[in-house]
C-alpha positions in Angstrom: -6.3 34.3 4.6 -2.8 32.6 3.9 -0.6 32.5 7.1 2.2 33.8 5.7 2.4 37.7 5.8 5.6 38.1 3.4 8.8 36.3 2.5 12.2 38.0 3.6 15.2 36.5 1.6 12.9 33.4 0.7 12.0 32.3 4.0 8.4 32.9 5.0 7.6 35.7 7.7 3.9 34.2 9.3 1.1 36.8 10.4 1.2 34.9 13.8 4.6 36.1 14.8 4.0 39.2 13.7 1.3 39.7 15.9 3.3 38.3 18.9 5.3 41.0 18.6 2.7 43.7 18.2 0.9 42.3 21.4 4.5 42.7 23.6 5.2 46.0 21.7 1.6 47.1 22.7 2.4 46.1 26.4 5.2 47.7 26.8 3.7 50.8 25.2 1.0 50.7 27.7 3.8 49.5 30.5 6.2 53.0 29.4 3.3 55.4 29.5 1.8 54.0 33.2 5.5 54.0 34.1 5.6 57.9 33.4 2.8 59.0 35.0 3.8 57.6 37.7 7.5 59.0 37.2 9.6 55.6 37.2 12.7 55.2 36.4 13.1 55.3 31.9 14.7 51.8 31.9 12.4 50.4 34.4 9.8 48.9 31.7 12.3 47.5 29.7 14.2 45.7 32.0 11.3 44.3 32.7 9.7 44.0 29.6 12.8 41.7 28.8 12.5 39.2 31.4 8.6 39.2 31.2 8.6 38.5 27.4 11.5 35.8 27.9 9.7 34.2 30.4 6.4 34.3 28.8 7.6 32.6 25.5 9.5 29.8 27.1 6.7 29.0 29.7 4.1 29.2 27.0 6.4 27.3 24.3 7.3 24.5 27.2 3.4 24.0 28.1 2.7 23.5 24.4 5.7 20.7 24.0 4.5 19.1 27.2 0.5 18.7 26.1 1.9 17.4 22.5 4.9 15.4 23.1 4.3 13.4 20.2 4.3 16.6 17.5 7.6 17.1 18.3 9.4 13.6 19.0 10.8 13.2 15.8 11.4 16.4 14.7 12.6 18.4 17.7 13.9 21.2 16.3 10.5 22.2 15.6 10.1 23.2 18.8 11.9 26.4 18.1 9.5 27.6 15.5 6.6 29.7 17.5 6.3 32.1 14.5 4.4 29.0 13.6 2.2 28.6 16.6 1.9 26.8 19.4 1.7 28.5 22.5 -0.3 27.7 25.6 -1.2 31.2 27.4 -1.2 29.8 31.0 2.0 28.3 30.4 3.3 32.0 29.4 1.1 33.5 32.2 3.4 31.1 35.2 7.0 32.0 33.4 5.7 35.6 33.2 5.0 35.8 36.8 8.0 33.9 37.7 9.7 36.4 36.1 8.1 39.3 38.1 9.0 37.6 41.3 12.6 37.2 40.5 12.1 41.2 39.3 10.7 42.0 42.2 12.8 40.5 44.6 16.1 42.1 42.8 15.0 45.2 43.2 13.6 45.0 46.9 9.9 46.2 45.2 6.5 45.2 46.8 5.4 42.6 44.9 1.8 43.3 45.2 2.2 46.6 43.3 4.4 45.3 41.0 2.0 42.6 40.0 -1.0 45.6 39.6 0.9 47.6 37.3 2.1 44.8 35.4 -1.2 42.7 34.6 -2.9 46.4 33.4 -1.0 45.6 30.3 -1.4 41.7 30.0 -5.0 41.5 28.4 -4.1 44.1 25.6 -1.6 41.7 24.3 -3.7 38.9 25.0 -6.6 40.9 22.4 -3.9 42.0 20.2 -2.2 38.1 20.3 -5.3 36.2 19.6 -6.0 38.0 16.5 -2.9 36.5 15.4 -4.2 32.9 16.3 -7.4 34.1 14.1 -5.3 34.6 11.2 -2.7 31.7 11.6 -5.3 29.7 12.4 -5.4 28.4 15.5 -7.6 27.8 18.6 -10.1 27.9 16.2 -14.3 27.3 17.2 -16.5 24.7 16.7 -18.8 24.2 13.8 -21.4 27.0 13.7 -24.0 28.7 12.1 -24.6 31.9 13.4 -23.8 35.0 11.1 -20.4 35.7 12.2 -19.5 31.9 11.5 -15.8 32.0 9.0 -14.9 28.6 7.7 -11.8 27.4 8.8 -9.8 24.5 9.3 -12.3 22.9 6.1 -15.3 24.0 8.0 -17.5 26.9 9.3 -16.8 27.6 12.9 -16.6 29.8 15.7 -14.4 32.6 15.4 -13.6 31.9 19.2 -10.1 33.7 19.0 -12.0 37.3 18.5 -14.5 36.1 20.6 -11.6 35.7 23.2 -9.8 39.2 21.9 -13.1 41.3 22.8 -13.3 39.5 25.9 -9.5 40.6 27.1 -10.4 44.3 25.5 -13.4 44.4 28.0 -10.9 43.4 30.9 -8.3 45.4 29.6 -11.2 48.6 30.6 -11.9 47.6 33.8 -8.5 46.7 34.9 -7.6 50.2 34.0 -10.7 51.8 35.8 -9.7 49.7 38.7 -6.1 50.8 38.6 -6.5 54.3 38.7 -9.2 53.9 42.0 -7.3 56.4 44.5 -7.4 53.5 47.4 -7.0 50.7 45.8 -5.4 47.9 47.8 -1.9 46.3 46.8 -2.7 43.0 45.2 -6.6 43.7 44.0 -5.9 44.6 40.2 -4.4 40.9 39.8 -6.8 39.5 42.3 -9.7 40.9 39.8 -7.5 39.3 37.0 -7.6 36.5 38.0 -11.4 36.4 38.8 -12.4 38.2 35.0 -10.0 36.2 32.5 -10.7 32.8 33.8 -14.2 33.1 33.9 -14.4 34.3 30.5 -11.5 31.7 29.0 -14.0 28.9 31.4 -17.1 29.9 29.2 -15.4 30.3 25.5 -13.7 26.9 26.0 -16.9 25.5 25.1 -16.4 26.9 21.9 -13.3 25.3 21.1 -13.4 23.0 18.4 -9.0 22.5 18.0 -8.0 19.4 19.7 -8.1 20.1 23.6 -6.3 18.1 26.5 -9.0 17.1 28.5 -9.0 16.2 32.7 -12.5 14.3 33.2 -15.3 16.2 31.7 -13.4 19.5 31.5 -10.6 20.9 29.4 -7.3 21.2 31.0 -7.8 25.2 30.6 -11.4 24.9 31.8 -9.6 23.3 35.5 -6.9 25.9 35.4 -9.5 28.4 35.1 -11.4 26.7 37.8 -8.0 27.1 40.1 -7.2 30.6 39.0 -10.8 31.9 39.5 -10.9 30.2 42.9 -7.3 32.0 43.9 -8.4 35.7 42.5 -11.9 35.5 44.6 -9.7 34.2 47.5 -7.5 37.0 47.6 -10.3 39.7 46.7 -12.1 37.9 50.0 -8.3 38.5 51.7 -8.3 42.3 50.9 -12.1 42.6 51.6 -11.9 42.2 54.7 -8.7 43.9 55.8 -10.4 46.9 54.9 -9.8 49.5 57.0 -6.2 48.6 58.0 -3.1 50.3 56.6 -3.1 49.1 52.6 0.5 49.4 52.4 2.1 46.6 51.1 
């Protein structure tokens, strides 16, 4: 499939930007309609939705840049073009959450619950974004021969970008079943976050058959997933056993 969805006054308009978009307009979809039932203020989820999709891009954007300095050290203006690719989710994933802090803190919120009801919405656009990496393509798999095998990048591979997208729907479920739990504990919804996406991203980097930063005999996602998993289990552990206390933030 060509990567370029139409052309608008002669200058190309690329399926992966297009599906950026449709993966933060499907958050904040989600985000408005979890915001009602649970009668928050109307502007609430797009002030927020602002400074979470700002952050996102420029900490995903600035993680890309840093792993391949030498892509952009001649032609630096490059580094504007993400409709293009080139986006590192855990990069987006610490700018994001930067960005809830600072949220947070503005408005005097509990951060816990603010992190819940945020990270309901995150894998949808993750499923929804890495179609767009399918189509681009991007993040693409190794050489395969199963069935479902496309050829890409001069090869057949591993679709490992809808492998990833079913992955995130899955999550996307059970974060949502999770969520709506009556007694729920402030904090568990991005606790199991963290303990579901890396685990999965851990097992479909093995897949990946684009170039990969690599620290010792893992990829640099593979160790971030490693530290993430290690923090969600840690604070699952945390709220296990204050069970019984008030769960309050």
């Amino acid at each position: 499939m060509d990567s370029v969805c139409f052309h608008l006054f002669g200058r190309p308009v690329y399926w992966y930007g297009l599906f950026v978009a449709a993966a933060f307009l499907a958050g904040i979809l989600h985000l408005t309609l979890l915001a009602r039932s649970e009668r928050r203020p109307a502007a609430f989820v797009s002030d927020l939705g602002f400074w979470i999709m700002v952050a996102g891009i420029l900490g995903a954007r600035l993680a890309y840049v840093l792993a391949n300095p030498g892509l952009y050290r001649e032609n630096a203006w490059l580094i504007l073009r993400i409709d293009q690719g080139g986006l590192i989710f855990y990069g987006g994933l610490v700018g994001a959450a930067l960005a809830v802090c600072a949220f947070a803190h503005r408005r005097r919120l509990p951060l816990a619950e603010l992190a819940d009801f945020v990270i309901t919405a995150l894998p949808l656009g993750q499923a929804i974004g890495r179609i767009g990496c399918f189509v681009n393509p991007c993040c693409y798999g190794k050489p395969g021969g199963w069935p479902w095998c496309v050829t890409m990048a001069d090869a057949v591979r591993h679709p490992t970008q809808l492998y990833e997208s079913a992955a995130c729907l899955a999550i996307y479920g059970l974060l949502l079943l999770a969520y709506r739990r009556p007694k729920r504990r402030p904090g568990s919804i991005m606790a199991l976050y963290l303990v579901l996406y890396p685990a999965a991203r851990f097992i479909l980097e093995f897949w990946r058959g684009d170039e990969r930063l690599r620290w010792g005999c893992l990829t640099a996602a593979q160790a971030v997933s490693l530290a993430l998993a290690a923090a969600g289990l840690l604070m699952l552990w945390g709220l296990r056993s204050r069970r019984g206390t008030d769960p309050r933030p």
